[in-house]
Every structure is written in structure tokens, then in C-alpha cells.
N, C-alpha and C positions, 0 to 999 in steps of 0.2 A: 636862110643861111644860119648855121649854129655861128655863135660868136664865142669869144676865149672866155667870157664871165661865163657862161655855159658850163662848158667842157672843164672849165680850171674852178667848178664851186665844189668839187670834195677836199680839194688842195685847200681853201677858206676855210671850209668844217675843220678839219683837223687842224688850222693855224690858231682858230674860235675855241675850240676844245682845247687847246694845248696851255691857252693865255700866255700872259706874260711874266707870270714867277711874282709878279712884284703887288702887294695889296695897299689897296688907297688907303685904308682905315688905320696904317700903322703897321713898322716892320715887326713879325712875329720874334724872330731871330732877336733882336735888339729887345723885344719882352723878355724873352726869356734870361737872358743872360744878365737885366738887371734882379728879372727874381732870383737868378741864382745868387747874384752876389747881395741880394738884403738876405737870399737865407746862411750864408756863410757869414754875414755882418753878425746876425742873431745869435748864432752859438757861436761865435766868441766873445760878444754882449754877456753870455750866459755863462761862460767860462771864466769870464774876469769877474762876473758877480759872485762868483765861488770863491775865487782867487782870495779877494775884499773881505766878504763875509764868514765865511766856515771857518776858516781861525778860532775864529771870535765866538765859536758856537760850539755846543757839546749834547750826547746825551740823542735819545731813539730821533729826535724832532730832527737835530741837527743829519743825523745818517740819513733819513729821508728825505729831507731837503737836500743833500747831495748827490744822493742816485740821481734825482727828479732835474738837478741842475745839466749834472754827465748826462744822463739820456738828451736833455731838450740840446747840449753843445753837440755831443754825436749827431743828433737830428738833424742839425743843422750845417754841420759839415757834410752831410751824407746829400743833402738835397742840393749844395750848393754845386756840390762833384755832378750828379743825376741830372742838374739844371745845364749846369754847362757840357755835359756831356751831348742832352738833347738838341741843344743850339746847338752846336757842331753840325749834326743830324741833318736838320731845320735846314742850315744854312747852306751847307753840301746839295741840299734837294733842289733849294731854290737858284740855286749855280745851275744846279743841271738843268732845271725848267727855262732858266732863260736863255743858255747855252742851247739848247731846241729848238727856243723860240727864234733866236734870231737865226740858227739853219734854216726852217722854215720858210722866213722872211725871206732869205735868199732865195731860194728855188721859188719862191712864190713871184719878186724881180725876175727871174732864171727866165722863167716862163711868159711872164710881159715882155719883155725884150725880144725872145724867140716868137711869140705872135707876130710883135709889130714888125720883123723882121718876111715874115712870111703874109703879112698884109696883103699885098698884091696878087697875089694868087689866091687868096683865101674863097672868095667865091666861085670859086671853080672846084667840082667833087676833087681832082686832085688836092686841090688847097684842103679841102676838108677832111679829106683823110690825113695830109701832112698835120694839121690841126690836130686831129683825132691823137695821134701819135704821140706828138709833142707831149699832149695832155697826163697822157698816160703814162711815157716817162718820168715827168715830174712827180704824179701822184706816187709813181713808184719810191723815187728818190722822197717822198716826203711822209710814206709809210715805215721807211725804215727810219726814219731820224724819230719817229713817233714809238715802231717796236723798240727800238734804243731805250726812250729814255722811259719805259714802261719798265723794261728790264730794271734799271736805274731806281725805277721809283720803289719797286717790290725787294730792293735788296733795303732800302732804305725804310720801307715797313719794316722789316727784321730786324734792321738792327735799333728800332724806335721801339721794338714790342718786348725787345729781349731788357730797355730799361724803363719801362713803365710796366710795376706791378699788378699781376690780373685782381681785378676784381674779386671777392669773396663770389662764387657762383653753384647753386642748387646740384645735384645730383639729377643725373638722366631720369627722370618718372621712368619708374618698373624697371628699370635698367639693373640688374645687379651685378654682373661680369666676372671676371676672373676672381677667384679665393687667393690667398695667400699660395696656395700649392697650384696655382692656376689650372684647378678644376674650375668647372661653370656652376656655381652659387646655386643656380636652378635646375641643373640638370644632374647627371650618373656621377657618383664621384663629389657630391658636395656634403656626406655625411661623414665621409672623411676629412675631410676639407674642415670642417665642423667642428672633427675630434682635435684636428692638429690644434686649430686656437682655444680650444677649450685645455689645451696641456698645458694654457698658458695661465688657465686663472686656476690652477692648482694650487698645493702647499697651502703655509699659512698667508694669515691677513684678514682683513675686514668683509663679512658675509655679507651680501648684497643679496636681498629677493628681487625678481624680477616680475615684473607684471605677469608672466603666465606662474609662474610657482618657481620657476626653475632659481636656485641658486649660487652665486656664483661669488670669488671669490677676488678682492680688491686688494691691492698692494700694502695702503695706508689706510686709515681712517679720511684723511682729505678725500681720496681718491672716493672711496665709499660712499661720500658724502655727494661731490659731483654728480656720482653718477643718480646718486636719488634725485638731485636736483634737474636733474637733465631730464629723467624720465616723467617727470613732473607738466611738463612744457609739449609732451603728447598730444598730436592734433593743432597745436599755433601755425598760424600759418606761417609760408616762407615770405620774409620783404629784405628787397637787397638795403646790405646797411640796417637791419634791425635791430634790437639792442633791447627792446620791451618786452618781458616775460610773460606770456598769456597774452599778448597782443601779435606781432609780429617780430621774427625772428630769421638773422640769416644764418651760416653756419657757425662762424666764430663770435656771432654775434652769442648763441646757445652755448657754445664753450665755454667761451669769457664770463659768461653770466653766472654756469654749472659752476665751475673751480672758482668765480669768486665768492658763492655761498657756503664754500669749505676753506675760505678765508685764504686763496693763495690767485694773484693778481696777474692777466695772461695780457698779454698784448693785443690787439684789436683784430685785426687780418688774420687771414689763416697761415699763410705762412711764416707771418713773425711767431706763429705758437709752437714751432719748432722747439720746443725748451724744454730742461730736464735731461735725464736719462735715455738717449736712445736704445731701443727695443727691439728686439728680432721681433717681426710679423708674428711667427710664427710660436711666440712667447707671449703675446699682447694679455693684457689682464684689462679688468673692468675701471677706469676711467684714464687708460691711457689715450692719446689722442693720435690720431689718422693724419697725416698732413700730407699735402698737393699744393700746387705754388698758387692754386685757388679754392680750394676746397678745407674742410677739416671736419672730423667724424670723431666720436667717445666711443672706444670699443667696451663693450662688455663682457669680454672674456669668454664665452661661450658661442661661437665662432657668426657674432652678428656684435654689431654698433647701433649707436643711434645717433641719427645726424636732422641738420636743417633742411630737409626736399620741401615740398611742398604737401601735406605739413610736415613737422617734428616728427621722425617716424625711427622705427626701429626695423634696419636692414640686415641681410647678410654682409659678412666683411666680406673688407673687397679691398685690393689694390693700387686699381684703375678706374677714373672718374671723366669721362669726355676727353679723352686724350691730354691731363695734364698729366705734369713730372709728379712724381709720386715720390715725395722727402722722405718719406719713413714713421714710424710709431717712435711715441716721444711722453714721456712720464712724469707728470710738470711736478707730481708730488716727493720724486725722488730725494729731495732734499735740498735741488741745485737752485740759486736764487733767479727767480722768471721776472 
């Protein structure tokens, strides 16, 4: 005779699987929202240390110590909003996980009660099909409380991904894709493609040779400079987070590094280097910057860049990077402060 621990153990799996929302080690949710509020404490720690001090101070030492102050207080209001905005997240999730789990629970009661109710008969093939039955209603009613809270949980990735910044990430090996005119890079139609951004490193400005002979032309002397620097770094490997010259490098890590050896100072990530002067695509000159909400590339004005892949390598421009948002061309040496 099959008995109900039988028939009612995919109703256990999926109760097993579901858990209970709640972790021994410490409420995440309650982490998080004391981090946010030590980082919302810190910049305005950082604010009133300005408040105090800068008065009383003058002169280039004094201006830089208060960008550095404003930035670390912005920092810190921006993480303390990002922190509590995640908990919300966090905590909505873990509502809905427990909200499952004790539907669950019921139908999983639902179902002992309906057994022992039908005990007497059970040994009997009748009984065992009533059994059979039961079973399978419940699993049914316990698959959808589980399709629910999948649905639940996949809106709650989205909206956890849409506030935690992607990582700096490689370009697709061999990958080159769409041009600026969205011809394909490698294929009929990419010498045009070619000429459109090469309209861009026309006119005057600072000569740049390029490793095959070809010359091209750079907005500023900064600019000029980067880009020598960048192509310097040909063949380093890619390391996520690299920041070492001739050692390992990742894409903004190569950026940061180019334009700070032409003395102008970018932010870390690829997307904070959004800065400067934005750029039609189709104007780009030689060390203006490519930016994606994860990616970032030095064009060269002659319708290729060079970026962090695996190695430091010089590509065809391109647009489009593993499907991120594509921010635009951006000109840190335009004169705007980065």
C-alpha cells in the first residue's frame, strides 16, 4: 500500500526548496539599512568637516581638499539612499518568501487532514486512487504558490540589478558588432563605417601616430597624450578590477590610468567616466571615451578604439558591448572639470 509520506513527498521538496525567508546567521535586511545609515552618518561627518574647516583655509591645497570633502559627502548620501533603497528590496522579498512558505504549510496540513480523513478506505485500490487524487491536487495547488512567488522573486532581481552598478566587464573575444552607422565592423559596408569616424578625427589638433603608420588627429594635447599612453599597455592582460600598467588591466582601469598620465584625473568605473563634453559617435576623435553602464573604450579617431579585452587590444569602433546601455562618447579633455 502506497502511504501519504509517498504520494505528498514532491509537496516536502518544494516546501525544502522554498525555506523559510528567515536566516539563522543574522537579518540581512537589518544589515543593510544599518550600512546605509553609517554611510549617510559619514558624509555628513564629511560635510560638517568642511563646514569647520575650509573657512579657515585658502589657496589650490584648500580647493582640493573641498572637491575631495563634496565628493566623499555626495558619496555618502548616494550609498546611504542605494542602501536603503536595497533593503526595501531585501525585505519585500523576504515577505514574499515567507508569505509562500506558510501557503505551503497549509496545503501541506490541507493534505494530512484529507489522508487521515480518507484513512479507512485507503487500503483498498479505491482508497488509493482517492489518495492518488488528493495528492495531486495539492501538489497542484502548491506548484502554483511556488510559480507565484518565482514570478515575485524575478521582478525583485530587476529591480536589485537596476540599483547595483555592473561591474567594469571585458568585451566579447573577436566580437566586434554594430559601427556607429550600424554597418557590421567585419563585414560589406565597414569602410564606410570607417570613413564616417575617421570625419571625426579631422581638422586641427594634436597628431597622434598610430602603431600601423596611420595618423590621426586628437582634440588636445591631454587627449594626445592618453592616447599614447593607452597604446603603450598593448598586450597586458585583461584582470577584473586592475589598475597595474604592464601587469593587469581592466577597462577603466586602462582609462583611468591613459588620461591620468596626461594629468587629468577620471573616476574608477566605467560608467562614472561619462565626463566632459559629450560627442556625436559619429564625430569621435582620438582619446575620447566610449562608455556602457559597464564597459569603456579610447577611440582613435580613425574609425577603431582601443580598449581592455583580453589583452589591451586595438578594435573596430563599435556601439554595442554584450547587450549593455550604450551612454555615449564623452571628451574628458574638453576643459569640463572630471
Amino acid at each position: 500500500m502506497i502511504g501519504a509520506e509517498v504520494v505528498g513527498a514532491p509537496i516536502v521538496e518544494l516546501i525544502e526548496a522554498v525555506g523559510t525567508g528567515l536566516r539563522a546567521d543574522g537579518d540581512p535586511v537589518a544589515l543593510l539599512c544599518a550600512a546605509a545609515t553609517g554611510a549617510g552618518a559619514a558624509g555628513r561627518l564629511a560635510d560638517l568637516a568642511a563646514t569647520e574647516v575650509l573657512p579657515h583655509w585658502s589657496g589650490p591645497d584648500a580647493l582640493a581638499a573641498a572637491d575631495t570633502v563634496c565628493r566623499a559627502a555626495d558619496a555618502g548620501e548616494h550609498l546611504a539612499r542605494q542602501g536603503g533603497q536595497i533593503a526595501a528590496v531585501a525585505d519585500t522579498a523576504a515577505t514574499d518568501v515567507i508569505g509562500a512558505a506558510t501557503r505551503l504549510a497549509g496545503i501541506w496540513q490541507s493534505f494530512l487532514g484529507a489522508c487521515a480523513a480518507q484513512a479507512p478506505m485507503a487500503a483498498g485500490p479505491l482508497g488509493q486512487l482517492t489518495l492518488l487524487a488528493t495528492a495531486l491536487e495539492h501538489l497542484d495547488q502548491a506548484l502554483t504558490v511556488v510559480a507565484d512567488l518565482c514570478g515575485r522573486m524575478a521582478e525583485h532581481t530587476a529591480e536589485m540589478s537596476a540599483l547595483i552598478p555592473q561591474p567594469d566587464l571585458p568585451p566579447v573575444p573577436g566580437a566586434a558588432g554594430p559601427t556607429v552607422d550600424g554597418v557590421g565592423s567585419g563585414g560589406p559596408g565597414a569602410g564606410d563605417a570607417a570613413a564616417v569616424m575617421a570625419g571625426g578625427a579631422g581638422g586641427t589638433g594634436t597628431e597622434v601616430v598610430l602603431p600601423d603608420g596611420t595618423a590621426v588627429q586628437a582634440p588636445t594635447p591631454e587627449a594626445a597624450a592618453a592616447v599614447r599612453a593607452a597604446l603603450t599597455q598593448q598586450g597586458v592582460p585583461y584582470s577584473w578590477g586592475g589598475t597595474s600598467p604592464g601587469q593587469g588591466l581592466d577597462c577603466s582601469g586602462l582609462t583611468q590610468w591613459a588620461y591620468g598620465q596626461a594629468g587629468i584625473d577620471l573616476p574608477r568605473t566605467a560608467i562614472e567616466q561619462s565626463v566632459g563634453a559629450a560627442v556625436d559617435p559619429g564625430q569621435a576623435s582620438a582619446g575620447d571615451l566610449v562608455v556602457w553602464d559597464g564597459h569603456v573604450a579610447m577611440a582613435l579617431g580613425d574609425g577603431r578604439m582601443i580598449e581592455a579585452g583580453d589583452p589591451v587590444q586595438i578594435s573596430p569602433m563599435r556601439t554595442d558591448n554584450i547587450g549593455m546601455n550604450f551612454h555615449g562618447v564623452y571628451r574628458p579633455s574638453a576643459g569640463v572639470a572630471v
